[in-house]
C-alpha positions in Angstrom: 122.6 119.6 148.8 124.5 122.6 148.0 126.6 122.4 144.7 128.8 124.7 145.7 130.5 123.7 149.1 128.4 119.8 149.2 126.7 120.8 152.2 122.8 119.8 153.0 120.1 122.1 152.8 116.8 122.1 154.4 113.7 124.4 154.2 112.2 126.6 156.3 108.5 128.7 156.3 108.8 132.2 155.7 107.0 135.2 155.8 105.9 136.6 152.4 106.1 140.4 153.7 109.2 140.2 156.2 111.3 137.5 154.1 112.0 135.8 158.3 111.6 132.8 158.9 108.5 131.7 161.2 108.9 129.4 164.0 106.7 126.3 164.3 104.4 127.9 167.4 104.0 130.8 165.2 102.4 129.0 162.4 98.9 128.7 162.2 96.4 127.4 159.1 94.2 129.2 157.1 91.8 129.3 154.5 91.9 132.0 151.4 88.3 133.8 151.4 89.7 136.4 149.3 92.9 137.8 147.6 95.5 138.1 150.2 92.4 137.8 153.3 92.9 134.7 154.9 90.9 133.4 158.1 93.3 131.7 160.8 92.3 128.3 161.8 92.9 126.9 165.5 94.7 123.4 165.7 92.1 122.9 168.6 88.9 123.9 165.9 90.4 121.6 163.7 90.5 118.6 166.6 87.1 119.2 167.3 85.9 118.4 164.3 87.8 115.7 164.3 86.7 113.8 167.6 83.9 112.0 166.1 85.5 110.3 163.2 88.8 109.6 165.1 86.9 107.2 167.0 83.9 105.8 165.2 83.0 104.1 162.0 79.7 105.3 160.6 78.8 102.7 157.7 77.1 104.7 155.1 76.0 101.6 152.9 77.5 97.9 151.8 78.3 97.2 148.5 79.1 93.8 146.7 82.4 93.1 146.4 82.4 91.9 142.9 81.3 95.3 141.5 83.4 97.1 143.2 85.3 99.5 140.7 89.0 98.6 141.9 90.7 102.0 139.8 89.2 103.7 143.0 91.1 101.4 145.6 94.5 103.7 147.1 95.9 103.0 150.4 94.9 100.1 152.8 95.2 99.9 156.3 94.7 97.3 158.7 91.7 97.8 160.9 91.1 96.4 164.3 88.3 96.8 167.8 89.2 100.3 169.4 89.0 97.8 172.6 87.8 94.7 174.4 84.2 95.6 175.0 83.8 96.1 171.0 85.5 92.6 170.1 82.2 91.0 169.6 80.3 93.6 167.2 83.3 94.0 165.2 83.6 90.2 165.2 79.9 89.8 164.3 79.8 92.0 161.6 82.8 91.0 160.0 81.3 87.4 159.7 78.3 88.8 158.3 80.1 91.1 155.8 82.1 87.8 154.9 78.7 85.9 154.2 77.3 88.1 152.0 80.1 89.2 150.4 80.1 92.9 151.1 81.9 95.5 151.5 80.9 98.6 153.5 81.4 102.5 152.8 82.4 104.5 155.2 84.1 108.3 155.9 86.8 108.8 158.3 89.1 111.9 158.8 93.4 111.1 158.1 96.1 113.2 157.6 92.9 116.6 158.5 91.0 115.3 155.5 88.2 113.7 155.0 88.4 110.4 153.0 85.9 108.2 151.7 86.9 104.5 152.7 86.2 100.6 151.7 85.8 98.2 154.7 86.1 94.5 154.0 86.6 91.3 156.1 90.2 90.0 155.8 91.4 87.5 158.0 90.5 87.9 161.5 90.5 91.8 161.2 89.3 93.8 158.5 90.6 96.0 155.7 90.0 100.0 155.3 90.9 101.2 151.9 91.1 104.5 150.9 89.5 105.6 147.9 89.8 107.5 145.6 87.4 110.8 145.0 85.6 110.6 141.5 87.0 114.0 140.5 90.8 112.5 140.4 89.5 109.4 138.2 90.5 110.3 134.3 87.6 108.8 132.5 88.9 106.0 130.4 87.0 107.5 127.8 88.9 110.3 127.0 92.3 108.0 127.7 90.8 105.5 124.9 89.7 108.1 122.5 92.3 107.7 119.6 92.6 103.8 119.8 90.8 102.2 117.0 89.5 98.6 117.0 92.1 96.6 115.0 92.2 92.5 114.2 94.6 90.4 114.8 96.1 87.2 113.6 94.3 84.4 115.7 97.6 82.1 115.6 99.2 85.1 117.2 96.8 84.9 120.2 97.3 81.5 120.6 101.2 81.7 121.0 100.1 84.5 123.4 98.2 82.5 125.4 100.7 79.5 125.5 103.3 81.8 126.7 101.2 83.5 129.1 99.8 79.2 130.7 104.0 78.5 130.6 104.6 81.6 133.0 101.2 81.7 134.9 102.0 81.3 139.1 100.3 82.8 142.2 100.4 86.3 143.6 103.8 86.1 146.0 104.7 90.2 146.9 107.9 88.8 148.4 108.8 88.6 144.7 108.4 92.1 144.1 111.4 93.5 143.0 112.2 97.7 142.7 114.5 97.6 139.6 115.2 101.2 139.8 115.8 101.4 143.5 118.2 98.2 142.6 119.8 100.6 140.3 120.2 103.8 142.4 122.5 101.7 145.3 124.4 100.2 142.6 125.2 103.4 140.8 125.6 105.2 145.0 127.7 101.8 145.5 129.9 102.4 142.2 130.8 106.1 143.3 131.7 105.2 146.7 133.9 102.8 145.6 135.2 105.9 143.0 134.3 103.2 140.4 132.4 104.0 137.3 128.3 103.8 137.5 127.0 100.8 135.9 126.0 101.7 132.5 122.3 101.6 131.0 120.5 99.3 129.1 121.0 100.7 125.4 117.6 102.3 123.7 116.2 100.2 120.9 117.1 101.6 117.4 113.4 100.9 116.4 110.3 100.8 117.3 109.1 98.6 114.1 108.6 94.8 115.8 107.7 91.6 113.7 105.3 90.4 116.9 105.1 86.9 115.4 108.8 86.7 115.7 109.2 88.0 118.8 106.5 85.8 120.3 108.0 82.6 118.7 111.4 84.0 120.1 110.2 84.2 123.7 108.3 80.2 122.7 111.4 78.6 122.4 113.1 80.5 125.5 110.6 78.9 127.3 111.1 75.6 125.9 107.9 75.6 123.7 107.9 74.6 120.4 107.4 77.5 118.0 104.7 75.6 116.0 101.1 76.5 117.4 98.6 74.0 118.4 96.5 75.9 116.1 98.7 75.5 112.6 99.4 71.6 113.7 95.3 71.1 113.7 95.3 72.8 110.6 97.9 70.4 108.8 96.5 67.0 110.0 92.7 68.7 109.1 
């Protein structure tokens, strides 16, 4: 919006030499072969290269499904038969994949670019996951360079792990909750009303934690007592 008067605003494609706007028939793609020296490209040259891939699956290999490196797993989409007379070979080789456990590498063209994609049996379709292209993986490696190895109190652990068994449940996405899209409607709701916005959680005043007292905290929350396991064996020892 427009801070001035309140009024939306919305964008438009210009031309860099005339400053005019360009209507939608008059745009056309292109690809940079030099400074400022572009070569146009055809909606319809693009559609031809599409054709193939639009409708058909060419498996490039299968891969276990246990070694599958899930950091490269994006966006999935459902994937069904084109039509009846393919029911059968998509049905068959779902089963298959199913039995062995595999997955199977593919390529298909979405959104005019090529992406590398992850078949899998799921249900009584199959999955198609985008993946990611190595070049936008960071290497852990240089992520992890500055951590050092450190120990750790083993009582510590233990409390850990109690609290983690007292929470433990299944996977349920209908519990998924977007606290900060939560937020944004209450604080829209607020200034509708001409109320105040709700205010924010205050920051911590500092960043020094006694873990073992937080984690026996969080113990007796959950009903646990703050006594490990661990340091009762070691009494009655």
């Amino acid at each position: 919006m427009n801070r001035k008067d309140g009024l939306p605003v919305k964008s438009a494609y210009v031309d860099e030499g005339t400053g005019e706007p360009v209507d939608a028939e008059d745009q056309v793609k292109g690809f940079e072969t030099d400074k400022n020296d572009f070569i146009q490209i055809e909606p319809n040259e693009i559609k031809a290269l599409k054709l193939t891939s639009e409708h058909t699956l060419e498996i490039g290999e299968f891969v276990p499904l246990a070694e599958i490196d899930t950091r490269y797993l994006e966006k999935p989409y459902y994937l069904i038969p084109a039509d009846e007379a393919s029911v059968e070979a998509f049905n068959v080789i779902r089963e298959a994949m199913k039995n062995k456990r595999v997955g199977a590498r593919s390529c298909v063209v979405l959104y005019q670019r090529g992406r590398e994609v992850l078949i899998q049996p799921f249900g009584k379709g199959m999955l198609s996951t985008e993946l990611r292209d190595r070049n936008e993986m960071v290497s852990e490696a240089s992520v992890f360079e500055g951590l050092q190895r450190q120990d750790y109190d083993p009582e510590l652990l233990e409390i850990a792990g109690l609290l983690i068994g007292k929470k433990a449940t299944k996977f349920d996405p209908s519990k998924f909750e977007n606290t900060y899209e939560n937020a944004l409607i209450a604080m829209i709701d607020a200034k509708r009303k001409g109320k105040k916005p709700p205010t924010a959680a205050p920051r911590p005043r500092e960043n020094v934690v006694d873990l073992a007292d937080v984690l026996r905290k969080s113990l007796a929350k959950e009903g646990i007592s703050g006594k490990s396991p661990a340091g009762r064996r070691r009494k009655s020892a």
